[in-house]
N, C-alpha and C positions, 0 to 999 in steps of 0.2 A: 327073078332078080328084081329088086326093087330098084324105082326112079332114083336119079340121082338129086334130084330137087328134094326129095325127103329127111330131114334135119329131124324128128321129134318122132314120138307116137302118135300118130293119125295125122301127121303132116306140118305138127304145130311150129310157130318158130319161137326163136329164144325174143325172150323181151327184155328190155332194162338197157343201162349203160354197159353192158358189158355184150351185147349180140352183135358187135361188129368184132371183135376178136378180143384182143389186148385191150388195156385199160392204161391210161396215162398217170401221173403223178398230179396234171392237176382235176381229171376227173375223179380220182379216188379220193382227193382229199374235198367232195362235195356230196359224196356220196353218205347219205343217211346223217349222224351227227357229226362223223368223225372229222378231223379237223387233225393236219400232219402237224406235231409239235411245233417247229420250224416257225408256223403260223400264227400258232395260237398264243406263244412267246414265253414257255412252259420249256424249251429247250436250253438248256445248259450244257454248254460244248466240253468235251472233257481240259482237264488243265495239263498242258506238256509237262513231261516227265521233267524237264530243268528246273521249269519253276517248285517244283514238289521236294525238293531237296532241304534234308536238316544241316544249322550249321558244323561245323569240327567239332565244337564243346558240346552236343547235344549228347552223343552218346557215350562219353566220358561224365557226362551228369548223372544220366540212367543210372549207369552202374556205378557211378559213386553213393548215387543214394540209396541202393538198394544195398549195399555191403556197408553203406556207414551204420544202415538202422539197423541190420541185423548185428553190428559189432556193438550199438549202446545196448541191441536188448542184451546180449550176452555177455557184454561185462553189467552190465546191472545186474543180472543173475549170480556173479563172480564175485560182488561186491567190491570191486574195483572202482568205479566211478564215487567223484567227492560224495559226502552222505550217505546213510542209511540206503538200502533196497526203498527206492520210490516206486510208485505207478505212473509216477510223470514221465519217468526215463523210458518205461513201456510204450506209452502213450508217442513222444516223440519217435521212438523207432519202428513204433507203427506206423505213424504221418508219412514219414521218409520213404519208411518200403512202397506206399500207399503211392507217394509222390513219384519215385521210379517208376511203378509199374504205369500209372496214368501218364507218363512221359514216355516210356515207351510204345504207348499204341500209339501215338503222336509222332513217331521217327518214321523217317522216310530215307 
């Protein structure tokens, strides 16, 4: 049976901040470069779910402006809308769809 005093191969003991067992929060955060965010002032808390909230009109905008630009491109295509088959009327029902979609990854 071997001694109980024996910790290691050939008897060695543990060396460093951590050979007395457990390690704490403020020895860890001294050890080598590391530095706990908290500290170093790199931490940014998350923001509560209240404050994260879109108004009423926000998602009634989304999707008005994503059905409005799809209805000019399609009556531009119908030739319905005043004047001639434009690329402008393309061009704005692009913008639109463009602007819904960039407003919906914004909704909360």
């Amino acid at each position: 049976m071997a001694p109980k005093g024996r910790t290691g191969p050939g008897r060695a003991q543990r060396k460093g901040a951590s050979s007395g067992g457990r390690t704490t929060v403020a020895s860890r955060s001294r050890i080598g470069r590391y530095t706990a965010p908290e500290q170093s002032g790199k931490y940014t808390p998350p923001v509560p779910k209240g404050v994260r909230k879109s108004p009423r009109w926000f998602g009634a905008a989304v999707l008005g402006l994503l059905v409005l630009g799809v209805l000019v491109i399609l009556l531009n295509y119908l030739t319905v809308l005043p004047g001639a088959t434009s690329a402008w009327y393309l061009v704005a029902g692009l913008v639109m769809i463009f602007g819904g979609f960039v407003m919906a990854t914004r909704y909360h």
